[in-house]
N, CA, C and O atoms as a GROMACS GRO file, in nm:
protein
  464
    1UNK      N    1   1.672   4.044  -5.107
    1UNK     CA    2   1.812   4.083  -5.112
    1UNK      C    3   1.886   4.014  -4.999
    1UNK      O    4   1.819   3.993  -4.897
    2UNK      N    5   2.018   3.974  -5.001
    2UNK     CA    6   2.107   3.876  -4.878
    2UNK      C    7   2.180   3.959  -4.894
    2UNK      O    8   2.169   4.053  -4.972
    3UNK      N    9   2.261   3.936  -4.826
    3UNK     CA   10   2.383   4.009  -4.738
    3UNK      C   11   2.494   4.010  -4.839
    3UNK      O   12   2.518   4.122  -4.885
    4UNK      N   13   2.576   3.898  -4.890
    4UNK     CA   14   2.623   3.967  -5.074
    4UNK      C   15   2.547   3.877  -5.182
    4UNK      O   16   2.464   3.787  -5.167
    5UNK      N   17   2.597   3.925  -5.281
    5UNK     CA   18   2.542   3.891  -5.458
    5UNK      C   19   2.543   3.768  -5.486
    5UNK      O   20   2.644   3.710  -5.446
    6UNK      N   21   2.481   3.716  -5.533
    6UNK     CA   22   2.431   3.590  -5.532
    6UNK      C   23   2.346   3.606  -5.642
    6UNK      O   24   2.232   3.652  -5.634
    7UNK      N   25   2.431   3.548  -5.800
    7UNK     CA   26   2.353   3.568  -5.917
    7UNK      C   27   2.230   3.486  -5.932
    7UNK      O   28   2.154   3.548  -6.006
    8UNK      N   29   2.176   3.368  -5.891
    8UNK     CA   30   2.024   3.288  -5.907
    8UNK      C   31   1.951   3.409  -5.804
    8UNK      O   32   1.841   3.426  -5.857
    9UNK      N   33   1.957   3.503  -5.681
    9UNK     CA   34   1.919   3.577  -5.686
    9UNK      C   35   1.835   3.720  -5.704
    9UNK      O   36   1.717   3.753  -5.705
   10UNK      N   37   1.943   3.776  -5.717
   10UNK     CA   38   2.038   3.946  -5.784
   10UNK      C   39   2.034   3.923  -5.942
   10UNK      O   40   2.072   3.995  -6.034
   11UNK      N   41   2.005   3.861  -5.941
   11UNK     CA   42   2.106   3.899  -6.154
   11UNK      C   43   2.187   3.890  -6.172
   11UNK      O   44   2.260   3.801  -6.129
   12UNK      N   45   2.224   4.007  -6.270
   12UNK     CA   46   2.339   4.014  -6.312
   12UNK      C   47   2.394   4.097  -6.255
   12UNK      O   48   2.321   4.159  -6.177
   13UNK      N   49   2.593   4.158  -6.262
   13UNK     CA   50   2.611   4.196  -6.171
   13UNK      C   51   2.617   4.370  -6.160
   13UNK      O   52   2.658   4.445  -6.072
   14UNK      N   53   2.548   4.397  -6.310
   14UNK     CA   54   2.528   4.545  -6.293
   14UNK      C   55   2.343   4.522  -6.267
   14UNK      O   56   2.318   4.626  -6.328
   15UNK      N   57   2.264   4.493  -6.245
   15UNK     CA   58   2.178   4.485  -6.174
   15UNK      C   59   2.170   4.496  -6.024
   15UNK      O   60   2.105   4.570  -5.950
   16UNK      N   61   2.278   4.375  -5.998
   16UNK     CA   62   2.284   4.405  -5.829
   16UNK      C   63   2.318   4.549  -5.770
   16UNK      O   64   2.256   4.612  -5.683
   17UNK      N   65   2.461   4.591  -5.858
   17UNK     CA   66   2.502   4.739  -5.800
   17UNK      C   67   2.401   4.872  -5.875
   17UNK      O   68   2.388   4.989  -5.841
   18UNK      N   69   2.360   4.820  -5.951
   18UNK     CA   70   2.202   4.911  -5.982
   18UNK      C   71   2.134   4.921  -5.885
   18UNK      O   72   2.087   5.027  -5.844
   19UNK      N   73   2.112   4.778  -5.819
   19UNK     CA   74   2.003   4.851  -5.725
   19UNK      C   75   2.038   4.878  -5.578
   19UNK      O   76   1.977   4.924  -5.481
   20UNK      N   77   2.178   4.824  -5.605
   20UNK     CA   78   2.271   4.874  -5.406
   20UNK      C   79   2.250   5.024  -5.420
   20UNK      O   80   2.200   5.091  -5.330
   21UNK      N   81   2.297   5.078  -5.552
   21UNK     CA   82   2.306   5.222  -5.597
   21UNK      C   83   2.166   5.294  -5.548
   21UNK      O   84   2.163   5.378  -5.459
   22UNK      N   85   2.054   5.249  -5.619
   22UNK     CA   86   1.902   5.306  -5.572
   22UNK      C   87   1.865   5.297  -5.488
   22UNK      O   88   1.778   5.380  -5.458
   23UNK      N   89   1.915   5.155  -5.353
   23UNK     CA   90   1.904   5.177  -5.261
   23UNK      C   91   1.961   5.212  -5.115
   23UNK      O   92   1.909   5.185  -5.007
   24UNK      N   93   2.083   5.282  -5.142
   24UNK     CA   94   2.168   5.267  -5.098
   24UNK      C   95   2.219   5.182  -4.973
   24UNK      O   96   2.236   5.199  -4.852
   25UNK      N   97   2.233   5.081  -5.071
   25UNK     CA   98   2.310   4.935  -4.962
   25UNK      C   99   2.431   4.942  -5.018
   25UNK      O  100   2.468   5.009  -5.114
   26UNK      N  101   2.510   4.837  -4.926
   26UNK     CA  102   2.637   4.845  -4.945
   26UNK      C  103   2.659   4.732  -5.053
   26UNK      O  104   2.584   4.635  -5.068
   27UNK      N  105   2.780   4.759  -5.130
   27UNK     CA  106   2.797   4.641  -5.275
   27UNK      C  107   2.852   4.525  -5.170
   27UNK      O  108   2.931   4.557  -5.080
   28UNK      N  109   2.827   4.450  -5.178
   28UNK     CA  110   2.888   4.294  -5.085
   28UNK      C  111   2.906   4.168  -5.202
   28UNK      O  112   2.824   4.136  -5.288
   29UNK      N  113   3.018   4.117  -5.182
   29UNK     CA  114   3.004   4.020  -5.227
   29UNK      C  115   3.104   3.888  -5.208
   29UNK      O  116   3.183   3.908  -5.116
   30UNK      N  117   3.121   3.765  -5.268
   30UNK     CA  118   3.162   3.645  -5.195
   30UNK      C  119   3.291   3.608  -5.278
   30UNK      O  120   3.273   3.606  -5.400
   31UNK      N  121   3.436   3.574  -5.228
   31UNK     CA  122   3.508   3.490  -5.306
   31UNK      C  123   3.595   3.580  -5.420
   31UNK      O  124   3.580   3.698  -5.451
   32UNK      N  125   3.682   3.489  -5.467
   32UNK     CA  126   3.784   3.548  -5.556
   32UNK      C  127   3.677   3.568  -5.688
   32UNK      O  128   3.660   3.680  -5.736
   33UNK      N  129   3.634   3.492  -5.720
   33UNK     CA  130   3.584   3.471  -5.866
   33UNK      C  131   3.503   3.618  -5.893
   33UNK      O  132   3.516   3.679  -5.999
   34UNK      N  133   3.434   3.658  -5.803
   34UNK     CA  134   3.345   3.745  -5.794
   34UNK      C  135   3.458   3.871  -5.785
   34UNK      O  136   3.430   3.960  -5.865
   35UNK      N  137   3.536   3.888  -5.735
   35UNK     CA  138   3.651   3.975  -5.741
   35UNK      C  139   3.702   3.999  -5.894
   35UNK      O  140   3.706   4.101  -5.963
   36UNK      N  141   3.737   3.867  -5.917
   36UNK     CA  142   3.794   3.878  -6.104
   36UNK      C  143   3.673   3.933  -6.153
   36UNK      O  144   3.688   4.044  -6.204
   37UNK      N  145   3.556   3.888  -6.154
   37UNK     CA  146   3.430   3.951  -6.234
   37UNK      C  147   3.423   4.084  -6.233
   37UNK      O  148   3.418   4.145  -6.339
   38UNK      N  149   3.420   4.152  -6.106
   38UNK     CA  150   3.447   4.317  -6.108
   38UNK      C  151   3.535   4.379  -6.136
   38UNK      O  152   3.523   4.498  -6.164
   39UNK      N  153   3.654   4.312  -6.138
   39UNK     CA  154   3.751   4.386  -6.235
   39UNK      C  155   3.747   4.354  -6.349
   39UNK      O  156   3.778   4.446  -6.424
   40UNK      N  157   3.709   4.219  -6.420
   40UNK     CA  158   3.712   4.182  -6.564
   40UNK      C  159   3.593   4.293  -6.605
   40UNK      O  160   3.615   4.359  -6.706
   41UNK      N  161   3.463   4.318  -6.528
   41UNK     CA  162   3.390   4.427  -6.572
   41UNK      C  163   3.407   4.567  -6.590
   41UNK      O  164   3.326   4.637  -6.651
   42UNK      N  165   3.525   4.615  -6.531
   42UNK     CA  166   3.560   4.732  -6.511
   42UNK      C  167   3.537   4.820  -6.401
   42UNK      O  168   3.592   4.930  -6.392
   43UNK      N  169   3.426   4.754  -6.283
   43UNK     CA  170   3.402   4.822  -6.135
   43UNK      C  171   3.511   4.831  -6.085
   43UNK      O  172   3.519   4.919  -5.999
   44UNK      N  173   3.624   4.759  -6.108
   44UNK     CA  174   3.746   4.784  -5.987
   44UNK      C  175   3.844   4.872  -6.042
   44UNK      O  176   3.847   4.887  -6.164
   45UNK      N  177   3.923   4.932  -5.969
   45UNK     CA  178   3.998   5.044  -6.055
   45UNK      C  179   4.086   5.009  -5.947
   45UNK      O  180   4.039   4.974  -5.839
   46UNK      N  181   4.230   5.018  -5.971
   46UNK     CA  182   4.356   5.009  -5.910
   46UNK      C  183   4.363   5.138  -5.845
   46UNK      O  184   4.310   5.230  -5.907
   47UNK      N  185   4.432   5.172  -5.707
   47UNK     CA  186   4.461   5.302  -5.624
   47UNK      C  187   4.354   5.368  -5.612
   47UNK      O  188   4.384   5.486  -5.591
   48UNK      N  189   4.212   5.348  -5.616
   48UNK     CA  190   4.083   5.366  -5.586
   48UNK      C  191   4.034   5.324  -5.459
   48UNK      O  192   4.022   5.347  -5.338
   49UNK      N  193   4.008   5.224  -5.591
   49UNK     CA  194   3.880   5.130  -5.499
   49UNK      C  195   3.939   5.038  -5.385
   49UNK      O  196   4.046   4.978  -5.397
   50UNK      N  197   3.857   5.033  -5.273
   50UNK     CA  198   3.921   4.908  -5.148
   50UNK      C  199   3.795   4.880  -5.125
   50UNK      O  200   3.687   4.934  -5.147
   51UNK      N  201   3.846   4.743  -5.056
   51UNK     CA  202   3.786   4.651  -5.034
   51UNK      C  203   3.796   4.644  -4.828
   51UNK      O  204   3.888   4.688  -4.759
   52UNK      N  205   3.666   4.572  -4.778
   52UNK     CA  206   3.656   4.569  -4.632
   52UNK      C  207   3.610   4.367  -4.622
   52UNK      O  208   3.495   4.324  -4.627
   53UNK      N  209   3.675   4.323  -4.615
   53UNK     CA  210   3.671   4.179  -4.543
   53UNK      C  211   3.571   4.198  -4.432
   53UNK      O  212   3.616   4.260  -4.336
   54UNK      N  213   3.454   4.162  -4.425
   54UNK     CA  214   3.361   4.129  -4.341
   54UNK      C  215   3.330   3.981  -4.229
   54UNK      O  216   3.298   3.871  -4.274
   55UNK      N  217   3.343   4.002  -4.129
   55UNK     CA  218   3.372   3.879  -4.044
   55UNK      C  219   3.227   3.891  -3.957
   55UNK      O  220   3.160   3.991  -3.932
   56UNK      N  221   3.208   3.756  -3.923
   56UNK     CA  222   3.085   3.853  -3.827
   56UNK      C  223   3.151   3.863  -3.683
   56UNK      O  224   3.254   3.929  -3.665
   57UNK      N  225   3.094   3.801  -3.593
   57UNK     CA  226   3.127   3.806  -3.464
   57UNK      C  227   3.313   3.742  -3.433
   57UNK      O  228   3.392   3.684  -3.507
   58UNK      N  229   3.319   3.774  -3.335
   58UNK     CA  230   3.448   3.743  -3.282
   58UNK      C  231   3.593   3.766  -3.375
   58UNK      O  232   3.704   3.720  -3.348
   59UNK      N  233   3.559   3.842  -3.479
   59UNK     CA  234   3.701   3.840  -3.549
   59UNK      C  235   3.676   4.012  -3.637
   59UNK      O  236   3.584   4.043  -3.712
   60UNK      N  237   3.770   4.080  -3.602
   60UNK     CA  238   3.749   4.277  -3.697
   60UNK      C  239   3.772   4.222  -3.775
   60UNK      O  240   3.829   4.113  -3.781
   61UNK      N  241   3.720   4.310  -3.880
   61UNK     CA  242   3.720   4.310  -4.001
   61UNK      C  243   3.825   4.405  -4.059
   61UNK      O  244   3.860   4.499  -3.987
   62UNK      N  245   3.888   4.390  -4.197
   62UNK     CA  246   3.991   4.390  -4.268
   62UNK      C  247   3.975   4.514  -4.390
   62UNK      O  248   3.887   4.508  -4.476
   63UNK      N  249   4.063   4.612  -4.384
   63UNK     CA  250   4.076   4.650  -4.513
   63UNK      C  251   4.198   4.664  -4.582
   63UNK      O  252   4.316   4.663  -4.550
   64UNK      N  253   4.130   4.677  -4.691
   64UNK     CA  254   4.272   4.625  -4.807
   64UNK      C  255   4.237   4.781  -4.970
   64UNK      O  256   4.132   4.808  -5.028
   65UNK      N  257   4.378   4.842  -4.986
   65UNK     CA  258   4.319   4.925  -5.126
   65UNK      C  259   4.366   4.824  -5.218
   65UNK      O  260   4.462   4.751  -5.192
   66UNK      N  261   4.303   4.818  -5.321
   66UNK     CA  262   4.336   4.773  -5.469
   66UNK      C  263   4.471   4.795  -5.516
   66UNK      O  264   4.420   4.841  -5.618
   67UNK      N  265   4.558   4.803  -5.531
   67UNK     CA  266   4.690   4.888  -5.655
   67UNK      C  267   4.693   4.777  -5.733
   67UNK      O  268   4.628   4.672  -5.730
   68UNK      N  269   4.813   4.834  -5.830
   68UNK     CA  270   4.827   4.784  -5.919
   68UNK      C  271   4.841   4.614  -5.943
   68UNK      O  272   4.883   4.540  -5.854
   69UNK      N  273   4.801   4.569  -6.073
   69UNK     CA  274   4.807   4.424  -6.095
   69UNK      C  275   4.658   4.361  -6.034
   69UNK      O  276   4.634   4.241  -6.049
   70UNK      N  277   4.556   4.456  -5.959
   70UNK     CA  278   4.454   4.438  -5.909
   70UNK      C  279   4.496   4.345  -5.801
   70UNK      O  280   4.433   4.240  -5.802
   71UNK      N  281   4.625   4.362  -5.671
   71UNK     CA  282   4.652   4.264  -5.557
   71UNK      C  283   4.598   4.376  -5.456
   71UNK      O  284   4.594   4.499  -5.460
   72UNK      N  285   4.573   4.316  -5.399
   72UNK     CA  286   4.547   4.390  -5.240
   72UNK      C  287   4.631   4.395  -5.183
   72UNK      O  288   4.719   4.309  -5.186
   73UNK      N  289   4.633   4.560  -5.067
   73UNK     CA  290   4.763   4.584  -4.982
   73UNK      C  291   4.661   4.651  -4.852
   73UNK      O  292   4.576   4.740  -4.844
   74UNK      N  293   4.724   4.554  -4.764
   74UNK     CA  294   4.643   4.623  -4.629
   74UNK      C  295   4.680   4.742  -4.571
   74UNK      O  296   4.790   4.797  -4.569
   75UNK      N  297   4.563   4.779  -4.518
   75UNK     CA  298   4.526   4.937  -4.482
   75UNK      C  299   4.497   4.952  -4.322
   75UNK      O  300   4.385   4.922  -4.281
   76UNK      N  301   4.593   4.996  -4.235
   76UNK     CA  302   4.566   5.009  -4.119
   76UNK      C  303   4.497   5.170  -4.089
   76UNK      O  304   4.547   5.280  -4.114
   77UNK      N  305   4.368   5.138  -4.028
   77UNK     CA  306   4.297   5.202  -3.977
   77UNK      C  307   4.259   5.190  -3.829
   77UNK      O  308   4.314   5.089  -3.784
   78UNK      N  309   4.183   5.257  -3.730
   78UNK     CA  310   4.198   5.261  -3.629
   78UNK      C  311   4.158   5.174  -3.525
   78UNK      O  312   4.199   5.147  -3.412
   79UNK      N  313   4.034   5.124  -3.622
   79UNK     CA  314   3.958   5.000  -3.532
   79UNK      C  315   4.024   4.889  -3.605
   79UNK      O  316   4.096   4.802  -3.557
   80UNK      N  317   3.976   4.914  -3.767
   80UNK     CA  318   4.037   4.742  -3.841
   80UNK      C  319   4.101   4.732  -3.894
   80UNK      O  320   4.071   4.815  -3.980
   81UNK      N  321   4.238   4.666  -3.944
   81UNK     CA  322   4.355   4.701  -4.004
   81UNK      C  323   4.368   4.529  -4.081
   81UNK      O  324   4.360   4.414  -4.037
   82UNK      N  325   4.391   4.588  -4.214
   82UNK     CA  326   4.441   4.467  -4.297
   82UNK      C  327   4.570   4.394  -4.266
   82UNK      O  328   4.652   4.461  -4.202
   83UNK      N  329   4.604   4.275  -4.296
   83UNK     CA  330   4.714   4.259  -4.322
   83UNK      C  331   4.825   4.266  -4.373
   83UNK      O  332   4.833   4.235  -4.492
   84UNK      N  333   4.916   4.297  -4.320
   84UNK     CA  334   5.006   4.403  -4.388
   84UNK      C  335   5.075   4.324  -4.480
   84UNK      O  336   5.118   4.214  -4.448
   85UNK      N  337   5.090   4.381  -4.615
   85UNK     CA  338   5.184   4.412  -4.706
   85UNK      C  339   5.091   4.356  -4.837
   85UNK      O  340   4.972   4.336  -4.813
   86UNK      N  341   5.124   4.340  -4.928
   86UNK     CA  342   5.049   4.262  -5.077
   86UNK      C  343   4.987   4.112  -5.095
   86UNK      O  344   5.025   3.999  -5.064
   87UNK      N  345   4.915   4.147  -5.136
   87UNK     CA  346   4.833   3.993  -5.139
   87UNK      C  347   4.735   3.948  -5.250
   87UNK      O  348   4.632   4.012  -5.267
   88UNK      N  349   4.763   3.845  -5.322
   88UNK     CA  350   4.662   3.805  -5.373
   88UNK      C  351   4.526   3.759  -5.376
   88UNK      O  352   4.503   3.645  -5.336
   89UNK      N  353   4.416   3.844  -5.424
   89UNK     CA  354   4.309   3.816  -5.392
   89UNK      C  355   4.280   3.673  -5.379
   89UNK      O  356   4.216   3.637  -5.280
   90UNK      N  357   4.312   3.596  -5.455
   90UNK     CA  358   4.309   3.460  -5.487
   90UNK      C  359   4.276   3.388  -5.394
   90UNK      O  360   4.179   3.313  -5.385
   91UNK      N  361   4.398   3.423  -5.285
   91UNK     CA  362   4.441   3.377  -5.164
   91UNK      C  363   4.347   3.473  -5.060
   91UNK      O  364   4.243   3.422  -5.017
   92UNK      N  365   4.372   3.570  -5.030
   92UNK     CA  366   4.326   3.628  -4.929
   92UNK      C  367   4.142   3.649  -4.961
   92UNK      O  368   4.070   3.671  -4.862
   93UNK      N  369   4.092   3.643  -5.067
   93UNK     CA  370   3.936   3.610  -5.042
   93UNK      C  371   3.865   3.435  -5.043
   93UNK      O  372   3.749   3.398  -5.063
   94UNK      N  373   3.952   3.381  -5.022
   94UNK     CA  374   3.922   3.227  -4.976
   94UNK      C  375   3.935   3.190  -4.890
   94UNK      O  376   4.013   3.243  -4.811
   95UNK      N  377   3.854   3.063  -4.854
   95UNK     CA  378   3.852   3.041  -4.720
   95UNK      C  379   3.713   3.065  -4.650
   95UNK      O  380   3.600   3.052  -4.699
   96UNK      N  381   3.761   3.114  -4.489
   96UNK     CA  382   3.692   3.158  -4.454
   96UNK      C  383   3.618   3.275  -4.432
   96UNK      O  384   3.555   3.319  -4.336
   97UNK      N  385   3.648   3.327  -4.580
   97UNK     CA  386   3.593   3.500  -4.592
   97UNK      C  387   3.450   3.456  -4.580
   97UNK      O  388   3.415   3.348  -4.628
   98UNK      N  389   3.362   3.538  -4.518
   98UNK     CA  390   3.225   3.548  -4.549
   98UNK      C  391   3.177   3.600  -4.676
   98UNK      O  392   3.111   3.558  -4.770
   99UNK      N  393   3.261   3.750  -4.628
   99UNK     CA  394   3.184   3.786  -4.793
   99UNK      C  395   3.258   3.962  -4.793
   99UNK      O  396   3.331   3.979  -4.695
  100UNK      N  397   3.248   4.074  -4.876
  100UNK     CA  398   3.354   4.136  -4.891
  100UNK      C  399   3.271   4.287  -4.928
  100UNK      O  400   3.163   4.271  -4.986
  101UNK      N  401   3.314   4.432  -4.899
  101UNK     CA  402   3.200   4.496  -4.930
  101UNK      C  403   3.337   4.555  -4.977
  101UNK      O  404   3.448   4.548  -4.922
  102UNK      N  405   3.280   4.644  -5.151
  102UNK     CA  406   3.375   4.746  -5.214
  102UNK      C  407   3.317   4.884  -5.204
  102UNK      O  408   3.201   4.926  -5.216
  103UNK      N  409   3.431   4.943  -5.180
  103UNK     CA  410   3.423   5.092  -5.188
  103UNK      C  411   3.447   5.172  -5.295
  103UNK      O  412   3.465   5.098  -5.392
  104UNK      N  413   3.457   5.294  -5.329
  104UNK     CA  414   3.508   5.321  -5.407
  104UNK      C  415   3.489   5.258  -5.589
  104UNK      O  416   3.569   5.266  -5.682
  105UNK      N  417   3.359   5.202  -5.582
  105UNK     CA  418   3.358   5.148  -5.735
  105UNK      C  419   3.305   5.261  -5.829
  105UNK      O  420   3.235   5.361  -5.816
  106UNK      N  421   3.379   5.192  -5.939
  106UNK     CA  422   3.366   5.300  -6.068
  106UNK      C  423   3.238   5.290  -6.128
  106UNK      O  424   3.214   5.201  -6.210
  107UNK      N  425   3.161   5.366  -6.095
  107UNK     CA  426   2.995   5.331  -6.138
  107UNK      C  427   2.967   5.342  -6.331
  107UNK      O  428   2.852   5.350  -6.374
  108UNK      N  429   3.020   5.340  -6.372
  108UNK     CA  430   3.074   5.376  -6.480
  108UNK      C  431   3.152   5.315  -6.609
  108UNK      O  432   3.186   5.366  -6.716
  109UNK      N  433   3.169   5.158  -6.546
  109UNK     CA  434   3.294   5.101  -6.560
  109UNK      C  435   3.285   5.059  -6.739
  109UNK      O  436   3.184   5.071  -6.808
  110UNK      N  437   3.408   5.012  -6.782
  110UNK     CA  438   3.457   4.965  -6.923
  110UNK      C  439   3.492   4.865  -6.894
  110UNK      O  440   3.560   4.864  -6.792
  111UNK      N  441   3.469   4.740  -6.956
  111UNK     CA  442   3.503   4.639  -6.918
  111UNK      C  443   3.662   4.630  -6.983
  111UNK      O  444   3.721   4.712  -7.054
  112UNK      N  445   3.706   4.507  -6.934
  112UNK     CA  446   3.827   4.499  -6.955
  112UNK      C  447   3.848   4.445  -7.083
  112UNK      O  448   3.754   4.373  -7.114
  113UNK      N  449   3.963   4.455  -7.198
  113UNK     CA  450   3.935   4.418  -7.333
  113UNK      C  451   4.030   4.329  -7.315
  113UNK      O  452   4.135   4.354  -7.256
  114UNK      N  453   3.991   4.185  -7.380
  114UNK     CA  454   4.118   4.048  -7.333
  114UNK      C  455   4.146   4.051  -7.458
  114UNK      O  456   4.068   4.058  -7.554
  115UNK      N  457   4.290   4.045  -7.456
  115UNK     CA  458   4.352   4.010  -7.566
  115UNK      C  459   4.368   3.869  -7.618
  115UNK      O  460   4.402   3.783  -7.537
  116UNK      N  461   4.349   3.838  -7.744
  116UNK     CA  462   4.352   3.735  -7.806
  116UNK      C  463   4.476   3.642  -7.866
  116UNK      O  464   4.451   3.538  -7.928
   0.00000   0.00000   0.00000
């Protein structure tokens, strides 16, 4: 197991949170794409679920809740405080994110139905 999901790995990505779930580790994972995947799967739920930007050394780490349109809005807390106001994941999990741990997921989820 590494530090986030990494499908040649982990699997697939209800495998991985299968077994974060059994063992209780934290869900981690890398990048926008992987973001769209959990919401295109149905793990992310708007006004729920947040997300924690993980940095290692020399830089706090970030949180952000989900709302609507699935953008992130930073969350000041006492030690680590997001950046304030709305943001696109797009943007704000690229770069130099390491990698991203979710809270709050819908263990449960429906995937999302795309319209044609």
């Amino acid at each position: 197991m590494g530090v986030w999901y990494n499908p040649q790995r982990n699997g697939t990505i209800e495998e991985y949170v299968e077994y974060c779930i059994n063992e209780r580790l934290p869900k981690c994972f890398r990048g926008p794409e992987q973001f769209q995947q959990l919401v295109d799967l149905g793990y992310i739920t708007p006004n729920i679920t947040s997300i924690r930007i993980m940095y290692s050394s020399g830089r706090g780490d970030e949180f952000y809740g989900v709302v609507d349109d699935f953008k992130l809005e930073g969350i000041e807390v006492h030690v680590h405080t997001g950046k304030k106001g709305i943001h696109d994941p797009r943007e704000l999990l690229s770069g130099d994110v390491p990698y991203f741990e979710v809270d709050m997921m819908n263990y449960h989820p429906e995937p999302k139905k795309l319209s044609k």
